[in-house]
N, C-alpha and C positions, 0 to 999 in steps of 0.2 A: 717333360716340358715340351711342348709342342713349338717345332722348329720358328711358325711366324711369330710365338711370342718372345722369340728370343732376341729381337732385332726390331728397329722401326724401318720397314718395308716402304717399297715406292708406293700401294697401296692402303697403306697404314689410315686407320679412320680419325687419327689425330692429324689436324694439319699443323705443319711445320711452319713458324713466323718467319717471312725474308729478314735477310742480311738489313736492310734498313731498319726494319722493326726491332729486330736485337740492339741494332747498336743507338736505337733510341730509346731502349730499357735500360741501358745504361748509362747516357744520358739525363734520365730521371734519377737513379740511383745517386748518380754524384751530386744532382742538386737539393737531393732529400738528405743527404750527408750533410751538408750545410757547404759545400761548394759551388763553384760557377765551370761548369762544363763547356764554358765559352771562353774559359782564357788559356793562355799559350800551351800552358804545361801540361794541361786534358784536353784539347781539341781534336788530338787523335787518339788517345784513351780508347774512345768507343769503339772502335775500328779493329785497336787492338785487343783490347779482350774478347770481342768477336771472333777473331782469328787463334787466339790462345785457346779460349772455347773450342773450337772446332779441333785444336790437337785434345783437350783435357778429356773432351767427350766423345772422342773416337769412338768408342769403343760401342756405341749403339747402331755403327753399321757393320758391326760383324756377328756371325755365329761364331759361341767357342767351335762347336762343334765341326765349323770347318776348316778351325786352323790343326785338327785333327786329323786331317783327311788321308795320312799317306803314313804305313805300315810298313815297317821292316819287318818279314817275316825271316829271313837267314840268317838268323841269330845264334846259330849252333846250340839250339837246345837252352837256349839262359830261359830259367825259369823263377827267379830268386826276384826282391825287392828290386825297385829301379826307384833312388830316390835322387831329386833335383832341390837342393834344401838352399837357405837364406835368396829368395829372386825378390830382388829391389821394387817395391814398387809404390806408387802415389795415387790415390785415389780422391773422392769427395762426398764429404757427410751428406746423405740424403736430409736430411734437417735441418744443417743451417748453411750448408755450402761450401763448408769450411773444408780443405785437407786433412788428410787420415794417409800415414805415409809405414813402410816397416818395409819386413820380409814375410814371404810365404814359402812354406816347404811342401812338397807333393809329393805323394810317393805312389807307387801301384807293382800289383804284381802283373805281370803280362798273361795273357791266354793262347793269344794268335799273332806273336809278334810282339814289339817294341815302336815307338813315335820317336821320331829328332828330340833330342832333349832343349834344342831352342825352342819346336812349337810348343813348350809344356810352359817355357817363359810366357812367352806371343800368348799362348789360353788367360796365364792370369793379367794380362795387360789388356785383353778384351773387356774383362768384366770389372779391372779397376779404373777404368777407364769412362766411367758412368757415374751416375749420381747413387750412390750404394750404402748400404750397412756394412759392416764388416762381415755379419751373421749372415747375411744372405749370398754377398760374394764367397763365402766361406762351401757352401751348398751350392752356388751355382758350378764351381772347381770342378766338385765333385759329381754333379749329373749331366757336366758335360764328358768329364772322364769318363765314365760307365756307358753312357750313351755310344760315344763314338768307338770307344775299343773294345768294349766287352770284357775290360778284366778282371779276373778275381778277388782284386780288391780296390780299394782307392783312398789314400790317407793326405789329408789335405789339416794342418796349421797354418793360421797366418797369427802374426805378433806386431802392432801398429801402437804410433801412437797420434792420438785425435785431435786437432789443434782447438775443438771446439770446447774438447775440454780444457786444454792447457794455455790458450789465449785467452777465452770469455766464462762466465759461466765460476764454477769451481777455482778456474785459474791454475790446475795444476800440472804442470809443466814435468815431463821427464815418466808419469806415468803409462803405462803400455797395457792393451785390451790383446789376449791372446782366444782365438776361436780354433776349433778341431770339428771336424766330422770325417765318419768313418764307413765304409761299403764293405759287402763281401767278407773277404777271410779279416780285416781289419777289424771289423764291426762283432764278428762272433769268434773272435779268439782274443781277449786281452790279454797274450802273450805278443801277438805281432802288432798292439797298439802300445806296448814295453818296449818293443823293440825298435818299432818307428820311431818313436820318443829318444830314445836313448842314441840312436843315429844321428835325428833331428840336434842332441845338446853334444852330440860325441865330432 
C-alpha cells in the first residue's frame, strides 16, 4: 500500500469542504429529517457535529505506519508471540454512517525487535477512526504491521457489533461480525493461528 494512499495529504487531488460547507450539510440533514435547524435546541448542532467529526474521523491524517516508527531492539532475545488482545474501539459503517464498536486483538511474532504495546492501540485507532468496513480495517492492521516491522508474522481479529444492523435494517441488536487475517508464520502454520485463538479466548 503506498504510503500517499494511506492518508489525505496537503496535496491530495480531492479537495476538502470548509468548515461552513460541513456544517451546512448538516443543516440540510436536519431539515430533510423533518426538523427546523433554526430553533434553540439545533442551532448549534451544526457546529457541533462538525467538531465531533473532526475527533470521529481523525484518523485520515495519520499513517498506521508511522505510529510504528520506534523499535525496541534490547529485548533479551524475546522471540515468542507478543499479543495486545480485547483494545476498545469505535469506528463508522462506510455505508450508512452508522457506528461499528468491539474489540480488536493483534498479535505478531518480532524479527528485529518489539513496538510500545500502546502504539499497537494508537495503529488500530488510526484506521477506526475513518469511514471503514470491518474487512478492510481488518487488512489494513495487518499491512501496516508487516510494513513497518518486518515480522514473522501478524495475527489481527476484530469482533464488533454494527449498529446499522441492530438499529435499522434487520434490527438485530446484541449480534457481533468477527473478521481474522493472517501473515507470515500465522498464515502457514494453523497451529500458531490455534494458538492465537486460544490466547485471544484464554
Amino acid at each position: 500500500m503506498d504510503a500517499m494512499a494511506d492518508k489525505i495529504s496537503a496535496d491530495d487531488e480531492r479537495v476538502r469542504p470548509s468548515r461552513e460547507q460541513a456544517e451546512a450539510a448538516v443543516r440540510t440533514l436536519i431539515a430533510w429529517a423533518g426538523d427546523d435547524p433554526t430553533r434553540e435546541g439545533l442551532a448549534d448542532t451544526p457546529s457541533r457535529v462538525v467538531r465531533a467529526y473532526g475527533e470521529l474521523f481523525a484518523g485520515y491524517e495519520s499513517d498506521g505506519r508511522d505510529v510504528l516508527d520506534r523499535v525496541f531492539e534490547e529485548v533479551a532475545g524475546y522471540e515468542d508471540m507478543v499479543l495486545v488482545k480485547d483494545i476498545p474501539f469505535h469506528s463508522h459503517c462506510e455505508h450508512h454512517m452508522l457506528p461499528f464498536f468491539g474489540n480488536a486483538h493483534v498479535a505478531y511474532y518480532p524479527r528485529n525487535g518489539v513496538v510500545g504495546l500502546s502504539k499497537i492501540a494508537r495503529l488500530v485507532d488510526v484506521y477506526a477512526r475513518r469511514l471503514q468496513t470491518q474487512e478492510t480495517m481488518t487488512s489494513q492492521i495487518v499491512t501496516a504491521m508487516q510494513d513497518a516491522l518486518d515480522p514473522r508474522g501478524v495475527a489481527v481479529m476484530i469482533e464488533a457489533e454494527h449498529m446499522c444492523m441492530s438499529m435499522r435494517g434487520i434490527a438485530k441488536a446484541g449480534s457481533r461480525t468477527v473478521t481474522s487475517r493472517f501473515s507470515g508464520m500465522f498464515l502457514d502454520n494453523p497451529a500458531e493461528q490455534a494458538r492465537f485463538l486460544t490466547m485471544v479466548r484464554g
